[in-house]
C-alpha positions as CSV (number, residue, x, y, z in Angstrom):
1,X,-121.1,51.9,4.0
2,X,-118.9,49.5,5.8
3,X,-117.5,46.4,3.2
4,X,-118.1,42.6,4.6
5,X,-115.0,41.2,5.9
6,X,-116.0,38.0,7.1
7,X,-112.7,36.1,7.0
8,X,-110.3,38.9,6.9
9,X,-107.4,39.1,9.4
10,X,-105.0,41.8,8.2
11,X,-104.9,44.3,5.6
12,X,-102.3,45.7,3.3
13,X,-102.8,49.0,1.6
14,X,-101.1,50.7,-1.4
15,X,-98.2,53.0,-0.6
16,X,-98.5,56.8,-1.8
17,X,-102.2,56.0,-2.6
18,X,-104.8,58.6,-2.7
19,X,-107.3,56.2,-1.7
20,X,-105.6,53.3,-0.4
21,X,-102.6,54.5,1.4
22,X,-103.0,53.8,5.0
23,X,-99.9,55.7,6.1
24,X,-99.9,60.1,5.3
25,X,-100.3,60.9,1.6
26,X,-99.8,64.1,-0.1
27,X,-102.3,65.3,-2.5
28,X,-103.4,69.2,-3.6
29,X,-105.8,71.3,-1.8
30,X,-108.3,73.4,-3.0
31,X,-106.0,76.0,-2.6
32,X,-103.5,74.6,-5.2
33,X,-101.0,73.7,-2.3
34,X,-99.6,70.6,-0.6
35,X,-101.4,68.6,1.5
36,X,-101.1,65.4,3.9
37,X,-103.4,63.5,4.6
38,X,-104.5,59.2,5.0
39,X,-106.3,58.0,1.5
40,X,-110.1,58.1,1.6
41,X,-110.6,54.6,1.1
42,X,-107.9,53.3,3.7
43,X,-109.6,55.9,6.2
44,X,-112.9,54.7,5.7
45,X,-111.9,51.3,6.4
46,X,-109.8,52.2,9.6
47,X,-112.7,53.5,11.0
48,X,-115.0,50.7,10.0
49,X,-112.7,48.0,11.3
50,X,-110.1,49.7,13.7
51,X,-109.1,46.2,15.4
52,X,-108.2,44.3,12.0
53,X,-104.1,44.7,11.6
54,X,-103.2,47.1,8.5
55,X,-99.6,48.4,6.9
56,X,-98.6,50.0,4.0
57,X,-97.0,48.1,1.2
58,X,-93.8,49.7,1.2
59,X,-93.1,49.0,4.9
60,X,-93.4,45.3,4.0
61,X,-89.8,46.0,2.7
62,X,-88.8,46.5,6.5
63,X,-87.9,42.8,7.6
64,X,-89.1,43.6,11.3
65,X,-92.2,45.7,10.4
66,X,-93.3,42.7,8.2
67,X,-92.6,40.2,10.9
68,X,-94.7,42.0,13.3
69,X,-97.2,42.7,10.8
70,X,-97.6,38.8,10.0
71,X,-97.8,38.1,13.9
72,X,-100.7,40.5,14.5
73,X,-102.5,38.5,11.3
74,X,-102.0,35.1,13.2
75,X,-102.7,36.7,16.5
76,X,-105.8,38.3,15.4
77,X,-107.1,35.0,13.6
78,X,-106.6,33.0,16.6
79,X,-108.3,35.2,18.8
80,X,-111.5,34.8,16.3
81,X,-111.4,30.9,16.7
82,X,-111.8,30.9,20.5
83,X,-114.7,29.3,21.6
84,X,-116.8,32.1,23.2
85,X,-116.3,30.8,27.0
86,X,-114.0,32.0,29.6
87,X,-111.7,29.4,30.7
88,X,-110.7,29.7,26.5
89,X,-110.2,33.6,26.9
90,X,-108.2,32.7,29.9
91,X,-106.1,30.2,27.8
92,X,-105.6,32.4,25.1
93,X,-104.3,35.3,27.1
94,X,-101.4,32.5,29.0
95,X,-100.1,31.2,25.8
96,X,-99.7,34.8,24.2
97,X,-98.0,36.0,27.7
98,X,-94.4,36.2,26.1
99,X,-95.6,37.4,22.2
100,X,-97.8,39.9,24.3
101,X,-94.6,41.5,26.3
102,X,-92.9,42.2,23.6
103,X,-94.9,45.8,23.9
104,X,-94.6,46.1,27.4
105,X,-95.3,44.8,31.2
106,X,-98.0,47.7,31.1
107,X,-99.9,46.2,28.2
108,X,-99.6,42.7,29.4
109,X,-100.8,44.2,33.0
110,X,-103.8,45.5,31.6
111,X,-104.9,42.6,29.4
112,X,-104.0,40.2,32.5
113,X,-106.6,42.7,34.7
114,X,-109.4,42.3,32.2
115,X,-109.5,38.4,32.5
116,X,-109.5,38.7,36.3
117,X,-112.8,38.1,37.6
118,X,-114.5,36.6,34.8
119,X,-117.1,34.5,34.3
120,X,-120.0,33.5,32.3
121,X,-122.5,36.7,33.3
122,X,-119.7,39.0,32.5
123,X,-117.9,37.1,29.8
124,X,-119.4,39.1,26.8
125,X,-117.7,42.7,27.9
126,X,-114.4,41.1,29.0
127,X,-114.2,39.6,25.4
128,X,-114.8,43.0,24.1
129,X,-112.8,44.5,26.5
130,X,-109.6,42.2,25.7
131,X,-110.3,42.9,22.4
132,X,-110.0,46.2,22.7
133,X,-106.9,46.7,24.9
134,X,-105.0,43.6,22.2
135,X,-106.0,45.3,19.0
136,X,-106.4,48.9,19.6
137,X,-104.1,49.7,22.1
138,X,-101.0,47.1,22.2
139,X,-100.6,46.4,18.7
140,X,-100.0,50.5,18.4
141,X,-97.2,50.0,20.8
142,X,-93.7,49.5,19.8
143,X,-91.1,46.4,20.2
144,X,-88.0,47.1,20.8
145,X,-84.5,45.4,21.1
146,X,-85.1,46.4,25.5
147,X,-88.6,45.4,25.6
148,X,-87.8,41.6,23.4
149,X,-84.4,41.5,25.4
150,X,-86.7,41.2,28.5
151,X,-89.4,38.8,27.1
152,X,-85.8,36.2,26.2
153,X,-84.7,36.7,29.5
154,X,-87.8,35.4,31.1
155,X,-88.0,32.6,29.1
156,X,-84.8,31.7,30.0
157,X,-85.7,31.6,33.3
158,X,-87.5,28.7,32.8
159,X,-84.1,26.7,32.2
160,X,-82.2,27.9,35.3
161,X,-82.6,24.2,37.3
162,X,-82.9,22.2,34.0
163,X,-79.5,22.9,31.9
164,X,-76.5,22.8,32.0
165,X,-74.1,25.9,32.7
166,X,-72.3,25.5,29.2
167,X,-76.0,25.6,28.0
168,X,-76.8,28.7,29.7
169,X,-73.8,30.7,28.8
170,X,-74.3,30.0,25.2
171,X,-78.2,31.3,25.9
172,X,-77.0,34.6,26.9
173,X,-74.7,34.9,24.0
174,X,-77.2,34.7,21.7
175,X,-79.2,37.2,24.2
176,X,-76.2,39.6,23.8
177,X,-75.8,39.0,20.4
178,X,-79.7,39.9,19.7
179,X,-78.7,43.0,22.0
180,X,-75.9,43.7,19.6
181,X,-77.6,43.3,16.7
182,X,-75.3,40.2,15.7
183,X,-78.1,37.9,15.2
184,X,-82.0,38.0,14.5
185,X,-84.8,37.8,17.2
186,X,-85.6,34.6,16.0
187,X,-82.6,32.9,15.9
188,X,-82.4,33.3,20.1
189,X,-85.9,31.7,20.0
190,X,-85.2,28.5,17.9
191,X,-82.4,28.0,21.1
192,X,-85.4,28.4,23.1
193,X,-87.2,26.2,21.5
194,X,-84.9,23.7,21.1
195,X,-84.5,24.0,24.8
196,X,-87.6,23.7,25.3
197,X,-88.5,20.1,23.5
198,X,-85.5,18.9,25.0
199,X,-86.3,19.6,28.5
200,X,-90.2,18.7,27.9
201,X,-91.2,22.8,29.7
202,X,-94.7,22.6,29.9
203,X,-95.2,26.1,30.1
204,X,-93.2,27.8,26.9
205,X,-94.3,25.0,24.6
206,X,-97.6,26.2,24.4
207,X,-96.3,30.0,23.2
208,X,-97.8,31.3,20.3
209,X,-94.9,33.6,20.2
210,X,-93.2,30.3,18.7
211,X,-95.4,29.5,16.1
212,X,-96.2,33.5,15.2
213,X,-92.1,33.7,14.3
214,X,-91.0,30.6,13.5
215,X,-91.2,28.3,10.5
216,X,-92.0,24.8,12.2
């Protein structure tokens, strides 16, 4: 029997748990030997809700597994306030364009193709559809440094007519210094945020990818 999660938007499960550990446990089989395998309880409730983010505890101890974690919790809340029309679908899907490329062109191709074409008659299965291709495909996709390296330099694409060329030399250091590990993901983003009030950019103010990793 499935367990009422009415206001629920991520769960964390107990490491090494024989119930509740979401990543492979080892237990004893009937045979006496060892054995892998996800804990009963956490399996139960990965089937029951597959879309709901989950992690282990003990990869809350990995600063950038944690931080993606806590993104997919926001993401997945905000997606359960939109208003059930299409123009708010639509909405949702532009200001998550940059947080949503982080996995990958492909992923953002594919949730851009299920809002095409939609309209009130059809709006219920591209809802579910979006749904599905956000929470059970892209969020099992990967970021990595390439992937985030091209979402930064997109954004500062936005700034190529608007700042000065001191300004945007010192953007790409930071990009090369994300790329080199120097610096933290979210360091290049409060530049491009700060960019971004300054020069008024009506397009990246409204990304959640802002809001999901920085501390306003």
């Amino acid at each position: 029997m499935a367990p009422h999660f009415k206001d629920v938007s991520g769960l964390i499960f107990t490491k090494g748990s024989p119930s509740c550990g979401h990543d492979p446990v080892e237990y004893q089989n009937e045979a006496g030997g060892p054995g892998i395998t996800k804990g009963l309880w956490a399996d139960h409730l990965e089937k029951c809700y597959p879309s709901i983010p989950k992690i282990d505890s003990g990869r809350l101890n990995n600063d950038h597994l944690k931080e993606t974690f806590l993104s997919q919790v926001l993401c997945y809340f905000n997606f359960g306030l939109l208003e059930k029309r299409p123009k708010f679908l639509i909405k949702f899907h532009e200001q998550h364009k940059f947080y949503i490329l982080q996995y990958g062109s492909s992923h953002l191709k594919a949730l851009g193709q299920t809002c095409a074409g939609i309209t009130p008659k059809n709006f219920k299965q591209k809802y579910l559809d979006y749904s599905e291709v956000l929470f059970k495909k892209t969020f099992k996709g990967t970021i990595t440094i390439k992937k985030r390296i091209n979402v930064l330099e997109h954004m500062a694409g936005f700034f190529k007519k608007e700042i000065s060329q001191k300004d945007k030399k010192d953007l790409q250091k930071s990009i090369l210094a994300f790329k080199n590990k120097k610096i933290s993901f979210a360091k290049v983003l409060i530049l491009l945020w700060s960019l971004t009030k300054s020069c008024g950019q009506p397009y990246l103010k409204n990304q959640k990818i802002f809001s999901y990793y920085l501390k306003n």
